[in-house]
KEROTOR-838729 format. One line per field, with one value per residue (C-alpha): x, y, z. Coordinates in Angstrom, 1 decimal, m for minus. Each point is the difference from the previous one (the first is absolute). Example, Ala and Ser with C-alpha at 12.3 -4.5 7.8 and 13.67 -1.06 7.14 Angstrom:
BEGIN
c1	c(12.3_1.4) $
c2	c(m4.5_3.4) $
c3	c(7.8_m0.7) $
! end
This chain:
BEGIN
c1	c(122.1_1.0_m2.4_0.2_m1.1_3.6_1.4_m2.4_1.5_3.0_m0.6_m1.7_3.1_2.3_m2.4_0.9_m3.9_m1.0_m2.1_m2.1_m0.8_m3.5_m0.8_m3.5_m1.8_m2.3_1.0_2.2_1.9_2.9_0.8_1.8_2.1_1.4_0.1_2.5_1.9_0.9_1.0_2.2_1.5_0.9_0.1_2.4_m2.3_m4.1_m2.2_m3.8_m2.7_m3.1_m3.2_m2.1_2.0_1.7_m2.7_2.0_1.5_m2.6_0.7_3.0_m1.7_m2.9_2.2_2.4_0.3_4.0_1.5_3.5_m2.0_m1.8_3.1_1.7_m2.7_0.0_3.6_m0.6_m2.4_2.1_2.9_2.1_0.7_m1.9_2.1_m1.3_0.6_1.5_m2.6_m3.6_m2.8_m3.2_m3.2_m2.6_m3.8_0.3_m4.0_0.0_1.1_m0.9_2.4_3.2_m1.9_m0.3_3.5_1.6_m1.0_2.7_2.7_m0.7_0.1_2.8_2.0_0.2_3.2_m1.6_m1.1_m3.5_m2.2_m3.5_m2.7_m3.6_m3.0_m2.9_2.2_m1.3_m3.4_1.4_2.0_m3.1_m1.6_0.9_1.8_1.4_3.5_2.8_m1.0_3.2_2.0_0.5_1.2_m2.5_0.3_m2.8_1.6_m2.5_0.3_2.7_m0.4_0.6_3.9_0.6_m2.1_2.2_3.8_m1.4_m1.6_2.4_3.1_1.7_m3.1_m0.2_3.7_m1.9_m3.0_2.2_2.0_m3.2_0.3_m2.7_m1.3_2.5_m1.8_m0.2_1.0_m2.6_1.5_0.0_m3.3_m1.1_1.4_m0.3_m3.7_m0.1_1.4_m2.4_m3.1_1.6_0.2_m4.4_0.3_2.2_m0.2_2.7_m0.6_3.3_m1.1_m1.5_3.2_2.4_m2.6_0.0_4.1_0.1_m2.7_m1.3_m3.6_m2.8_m2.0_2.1_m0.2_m4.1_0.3_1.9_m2.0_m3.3_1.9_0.9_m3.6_m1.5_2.6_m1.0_m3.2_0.3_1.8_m2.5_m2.7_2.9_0.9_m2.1_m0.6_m3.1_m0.2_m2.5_1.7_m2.5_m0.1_3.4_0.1_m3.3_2.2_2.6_m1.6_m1.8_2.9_0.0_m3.6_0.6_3.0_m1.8_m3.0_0.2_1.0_2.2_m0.9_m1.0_m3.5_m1.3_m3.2_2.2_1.9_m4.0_m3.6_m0.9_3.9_0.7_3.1_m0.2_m0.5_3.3_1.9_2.4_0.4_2.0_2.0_1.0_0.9_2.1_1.8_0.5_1.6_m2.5_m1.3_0.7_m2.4_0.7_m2.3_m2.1_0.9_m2.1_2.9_3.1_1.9_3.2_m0.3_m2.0_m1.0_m2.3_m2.2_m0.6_m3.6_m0.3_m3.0_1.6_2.3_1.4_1.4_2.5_2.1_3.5_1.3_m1.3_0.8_m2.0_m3.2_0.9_m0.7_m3.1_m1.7_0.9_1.5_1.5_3.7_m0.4_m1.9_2.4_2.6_m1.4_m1.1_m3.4_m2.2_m1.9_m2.0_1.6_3.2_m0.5_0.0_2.7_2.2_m1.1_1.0_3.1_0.7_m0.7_1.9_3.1_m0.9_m0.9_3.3_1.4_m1.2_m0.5_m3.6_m2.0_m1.9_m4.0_m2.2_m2.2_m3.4_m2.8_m2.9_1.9_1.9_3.4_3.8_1.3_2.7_1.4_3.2_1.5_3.7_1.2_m3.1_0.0_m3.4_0.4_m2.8_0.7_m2.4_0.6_m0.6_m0.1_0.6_1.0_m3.2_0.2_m3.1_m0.1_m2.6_0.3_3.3_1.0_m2.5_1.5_3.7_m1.7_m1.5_3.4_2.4_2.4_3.4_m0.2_m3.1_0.7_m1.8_0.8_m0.5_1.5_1.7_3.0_1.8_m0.4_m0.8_m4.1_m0.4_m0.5_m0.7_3.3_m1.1_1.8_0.5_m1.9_3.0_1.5_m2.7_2.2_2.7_m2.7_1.6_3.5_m1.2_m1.4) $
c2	c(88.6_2.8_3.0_3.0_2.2_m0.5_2.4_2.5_m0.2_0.1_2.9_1.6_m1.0_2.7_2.2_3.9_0.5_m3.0_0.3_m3.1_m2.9_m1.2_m3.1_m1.0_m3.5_m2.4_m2.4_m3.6_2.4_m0.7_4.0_m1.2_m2.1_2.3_2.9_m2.7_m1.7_4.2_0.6_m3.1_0.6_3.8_1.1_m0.7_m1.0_0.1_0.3_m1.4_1.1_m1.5_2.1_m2.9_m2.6_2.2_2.3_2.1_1.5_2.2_2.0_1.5_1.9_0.5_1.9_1.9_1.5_0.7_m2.0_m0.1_m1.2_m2.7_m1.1_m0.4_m2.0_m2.2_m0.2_m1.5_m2.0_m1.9_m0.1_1.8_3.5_1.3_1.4_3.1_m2.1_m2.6_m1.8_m0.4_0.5_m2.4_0.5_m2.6_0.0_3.6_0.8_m2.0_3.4_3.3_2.2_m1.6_0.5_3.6_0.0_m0.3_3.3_1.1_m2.7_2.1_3.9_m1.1_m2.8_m1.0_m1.7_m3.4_m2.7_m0.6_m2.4_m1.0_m2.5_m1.5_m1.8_2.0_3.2_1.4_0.1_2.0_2.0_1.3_1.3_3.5_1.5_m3.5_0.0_2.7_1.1_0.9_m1.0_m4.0_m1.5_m2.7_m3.4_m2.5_m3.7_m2.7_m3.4_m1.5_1.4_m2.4_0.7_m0.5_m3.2_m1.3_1.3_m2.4_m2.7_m0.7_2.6_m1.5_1.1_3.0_1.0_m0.5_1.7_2.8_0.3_0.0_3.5_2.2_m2.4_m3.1_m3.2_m2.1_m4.0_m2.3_m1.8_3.3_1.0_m3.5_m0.2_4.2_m0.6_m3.4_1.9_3.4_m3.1_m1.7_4.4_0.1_m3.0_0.6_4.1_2.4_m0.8_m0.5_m2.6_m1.8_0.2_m1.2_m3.1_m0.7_0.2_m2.2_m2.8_0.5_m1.2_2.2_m1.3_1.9_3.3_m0.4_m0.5_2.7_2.2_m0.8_1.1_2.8_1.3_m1.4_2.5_2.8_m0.6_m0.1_3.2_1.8_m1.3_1.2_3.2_2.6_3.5_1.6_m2.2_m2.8_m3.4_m2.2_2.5_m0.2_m4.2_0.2_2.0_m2.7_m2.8_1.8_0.2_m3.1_0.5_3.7_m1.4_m2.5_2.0_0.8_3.5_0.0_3.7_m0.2_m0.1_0.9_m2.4_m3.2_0.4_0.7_m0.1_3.7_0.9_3.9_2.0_1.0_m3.3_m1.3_3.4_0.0_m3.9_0.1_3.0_m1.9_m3.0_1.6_2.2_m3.2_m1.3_m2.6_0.8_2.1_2.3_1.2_2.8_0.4_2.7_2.4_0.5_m2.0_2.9_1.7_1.1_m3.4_1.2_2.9_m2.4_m2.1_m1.4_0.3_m2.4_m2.6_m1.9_m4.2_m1.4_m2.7_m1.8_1.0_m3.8_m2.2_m3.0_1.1_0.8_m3.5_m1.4_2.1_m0.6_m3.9_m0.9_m3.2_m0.2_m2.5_3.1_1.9_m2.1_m1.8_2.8_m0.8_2.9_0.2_2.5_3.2_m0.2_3.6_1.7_m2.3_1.2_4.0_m0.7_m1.7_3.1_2.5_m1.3_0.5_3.4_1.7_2.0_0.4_3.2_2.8_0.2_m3.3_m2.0_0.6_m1.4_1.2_m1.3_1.9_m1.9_m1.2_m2.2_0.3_0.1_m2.0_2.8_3.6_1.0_3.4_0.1_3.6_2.0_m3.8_m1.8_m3.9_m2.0_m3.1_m3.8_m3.5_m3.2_m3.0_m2.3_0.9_1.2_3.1_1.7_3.2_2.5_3.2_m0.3_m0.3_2.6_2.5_m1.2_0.5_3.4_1.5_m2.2_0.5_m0.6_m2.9_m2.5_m3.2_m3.2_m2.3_m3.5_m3.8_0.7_0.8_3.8_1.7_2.8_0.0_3.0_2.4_m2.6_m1.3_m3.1_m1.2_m3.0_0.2_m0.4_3.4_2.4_0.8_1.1_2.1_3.3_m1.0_m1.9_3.3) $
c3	c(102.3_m2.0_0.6_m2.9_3.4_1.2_m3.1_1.1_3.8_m1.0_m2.1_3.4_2.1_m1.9_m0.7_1.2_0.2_1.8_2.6_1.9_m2.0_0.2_m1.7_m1.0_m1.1_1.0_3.0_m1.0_m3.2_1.4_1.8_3.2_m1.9_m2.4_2.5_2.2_m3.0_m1.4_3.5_0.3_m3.7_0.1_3.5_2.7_2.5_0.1_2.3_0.0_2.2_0.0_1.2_m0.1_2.0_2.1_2.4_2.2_m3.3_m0.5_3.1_m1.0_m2.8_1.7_2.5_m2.0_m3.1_0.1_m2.5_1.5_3.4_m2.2_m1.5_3.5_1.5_m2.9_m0.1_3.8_m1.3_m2.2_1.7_m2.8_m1.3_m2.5_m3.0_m2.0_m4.0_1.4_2.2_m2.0_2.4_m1.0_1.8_m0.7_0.2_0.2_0.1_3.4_1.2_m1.3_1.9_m1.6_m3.2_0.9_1.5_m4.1_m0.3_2.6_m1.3_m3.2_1.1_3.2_m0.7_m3.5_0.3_1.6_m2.7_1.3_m2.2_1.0_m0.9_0.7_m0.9_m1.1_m0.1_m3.0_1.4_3.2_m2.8_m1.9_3.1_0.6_3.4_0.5_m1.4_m0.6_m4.0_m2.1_2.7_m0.9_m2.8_m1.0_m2.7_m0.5_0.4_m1.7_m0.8_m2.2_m3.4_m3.1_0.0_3.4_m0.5_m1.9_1.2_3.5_m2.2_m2.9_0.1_m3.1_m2.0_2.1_m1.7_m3.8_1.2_1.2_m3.6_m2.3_m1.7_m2.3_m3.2_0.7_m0.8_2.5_m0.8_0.7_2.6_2.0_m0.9_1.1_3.8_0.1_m0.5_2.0_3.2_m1.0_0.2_3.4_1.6_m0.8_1.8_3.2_m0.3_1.4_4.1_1.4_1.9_m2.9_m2.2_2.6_0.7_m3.7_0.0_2.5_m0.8_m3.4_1.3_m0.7_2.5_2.4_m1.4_m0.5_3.7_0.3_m1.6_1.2_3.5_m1.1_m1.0_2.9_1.9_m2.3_0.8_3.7_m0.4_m1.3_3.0_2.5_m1.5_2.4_m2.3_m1.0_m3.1_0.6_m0.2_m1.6_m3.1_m0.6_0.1_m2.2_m2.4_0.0_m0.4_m2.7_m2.3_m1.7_m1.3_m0.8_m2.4_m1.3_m1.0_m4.4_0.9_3.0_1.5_3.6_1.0_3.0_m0.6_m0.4_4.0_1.0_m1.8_m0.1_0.9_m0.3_0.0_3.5_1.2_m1.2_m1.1_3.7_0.1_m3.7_0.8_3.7_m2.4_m2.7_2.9_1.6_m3.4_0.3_m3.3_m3.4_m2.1_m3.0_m1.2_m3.6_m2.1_m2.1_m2.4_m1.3_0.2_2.4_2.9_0.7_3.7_m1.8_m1.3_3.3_m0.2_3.9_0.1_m2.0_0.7_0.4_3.2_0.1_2.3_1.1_m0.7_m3.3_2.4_2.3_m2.6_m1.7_3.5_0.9_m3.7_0.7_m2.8_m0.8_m0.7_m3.2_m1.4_m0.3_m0.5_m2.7_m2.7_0.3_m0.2_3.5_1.4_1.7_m2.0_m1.0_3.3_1.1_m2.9_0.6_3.6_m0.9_m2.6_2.5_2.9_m2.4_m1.0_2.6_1.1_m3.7_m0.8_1.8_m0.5_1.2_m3.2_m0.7_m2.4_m2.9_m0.2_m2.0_m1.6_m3.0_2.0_2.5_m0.1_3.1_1.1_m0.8_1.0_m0.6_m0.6_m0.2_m2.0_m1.8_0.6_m0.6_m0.1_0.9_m0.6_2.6_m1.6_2.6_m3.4_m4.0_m1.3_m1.2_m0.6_2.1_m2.2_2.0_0.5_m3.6_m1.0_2.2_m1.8_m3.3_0.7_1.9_m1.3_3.5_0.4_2.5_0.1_2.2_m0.1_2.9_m0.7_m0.1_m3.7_m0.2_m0.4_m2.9_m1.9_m2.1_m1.8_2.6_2.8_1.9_1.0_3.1_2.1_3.4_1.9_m1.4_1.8_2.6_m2.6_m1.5_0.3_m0.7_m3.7_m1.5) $
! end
């Protein structure tokens, strides 16, 4: 599958101030894979450790912190010399020991010439505690499920090659639009799990990837009963499972009182942050003002969770495929269209989206683009009555305004209206 991740690697493999990868996501994103498939396509030779699988691993960090020593044990290891740039060094499930996480920071300051790129599940939640991992010493990118584009370059390439071409204010012909927004309606459906979209290449049977998926929470689930840190366990899988009903609520902030009767911050506060280090979930704050810098405005205390994967949040709200295949307006479409719009923004811009909500009503996203703030409105069908948002167009009358719905691209007075399958070209349309 083509992963935009690899460009970034690539970038990072001729980089003069690279320094240890670290890559972060949820488990079943697809990390060991891309970390072998870049070292098989532009390395000579890789090499993959795996902390997890292979015990006695952990005592050669444990006992030494010269990285020419850990290179030559390794190199025994696997039988083969270990190149400075030529040989890529993988070490997998990386958390499983601590000591080669620490030992980075010595690749770094000692012997920056070795490739070294590392990964594993429920990093980001080891990340975020402090004292356990060499700060400013690792490079770090987030890998998450397949966004829309990569979707569709495994799913239908030939469309892939239109989708690619479609520049600022073309018009899209209706054929396109028609199988661009059939394939956007078949990702809500399977989502961006590798394993998902290679089942769906394969058979075409949706029964398979619902199977699938309900796997793949029941494993996310069991991770978080097996997962031993202070955080309490069942708060963080009452948090979870609380997400559909939290979306589906009129105004989607997060309540405490909806995971648990009489629910308080402190209750709940270290469960969401475990979850959206794990990548588990995303929040997006409220802000006070709809102006630049957005992060000044944070509303701290409010906030909307949703999940890392729409395929995943289609499966845990149980909705029925014909729904959403067949335009019929059914319960939860919003949320599954913010999802879907979210999981394509987040990564464009610099700064991560937000939302506006005050008591005349809410604007589904903000993103700032330079000192540009650009409100921005998802439709999960073509209505397109959207009060606040057109009120705040009316009053400040901003350069960019972007409706996401099923209609087709084009400009409204002020609004752009585009195509839900153009979020993830958000940033490259304006």
């Amino acid at each position: 599958m083509k992963r935009n991740a690899l460009d970034a690697l690539i970038q990072w493999q001729h980089s003069e101030d690279r320094k240890p990868m670290v890559l972060k996501g949820a488990r079943q994103v697809g990390k060991t894979w891309l970390m072998k498939e870049f070292g098989q396509g532009c390395y000579e030779h890789s090499v993959y450790f795996n902390f997890d699988e292979e015990d006695e691993l952990k005592s050669i960090f444990e006992a030494n912190k010269n990285p020419q020593r850990i290179i030559e044990l390794l190199s025994m290891i696997v039988g083969e010399k270990i190149l400075p740039g030529k040989t890529l060094v993988i070490f997998d499930e990386i958390q499983e020991c601590p000591a080669a996480l620490n030992a980075l920071k010595y690749f770094k300051e000692r012997a920056n010439e070795y490739h070294i790129i590392s990964a594993g599940s429920l990093l980001g939640t080891l990340l975020a505690q402090p004292k356990s991992y060499p700060v400013g010493m690792v490079n770090l990118l987030d890998l998450s499920p397949l966004t829309f584009d990569e979707f569709l370059a495994a799913v239908e390439p030939s469309l892939y090659e239109f989708y690619c071409g479609i520049q600022k204010e073309q018009p899209i012909e209706e054929i396109f639009h028609r199988r661009l927004m059939e394939a956007c309606n078949n990702y809500f459906i399977i989502g961006g799990m590798p394993e998902c979209v290679a089942l769906w290449i394969k058979y075409k049977d949706p029964a398979k990837v619902a199977q699938i998926q309900r796997e793949l929470i029941e494993i996310y689930e069991n991770d978080f009963s097996k997962h031993n840190g202070k955080v309490n366990s069942g708060r963080i899988l009452m948090v979870f499972r609380s997400i559909v009903s939290q979306l589906a609520k009129a105004n989607e902030k997060f309540m405490y009182g909806a995971v648990r009767e009489g629910g308080r911050a402190r209750d709940f506060e270290e469960a969401i942050e475990w979850l959206v280090s794990a990548g588990m979930l995303n929040r997006v704050y409220n802000i006070s003002k709809l102006e630049h810098p957005l992060a000044a405005f944070d509303k701290l205390d409010q906030f909307k969770l949703f999940v890392f994967d729409t395929g995943l949040l289609k499966q845990m709200a149980g909705i029925d495929n014909s729904a959403i295949l067949l335009k019929s307006d059914y319960q939860f479409k919003g949320p599954l269209t913010e999802n879907f719009v979210l999981q394509q923004l987040r990564g464009q811009f610099e700064v991560e989206p937000r939302y506006y909500s005050d008591k005349n009503g809410e604007i589904d996203f903000v993103v700032q683009y330079g000192t540009e703030i650009i409100p921005i409105e998802a439709k999960g069908g073509e209505d397109k009555s959207a009060p606040s948002f057109k009120r705040y167009i009316a009053e400040k009358q901003p350069e960019h305004a972007l409706r996401f719905s099923k209609r087709g691209y084009r400009k409204d007075g002020y609004i752009t209206n585009l195509p839900l399958y153009l979020a993830k070209k958000t940033r490259e349309l304006l």
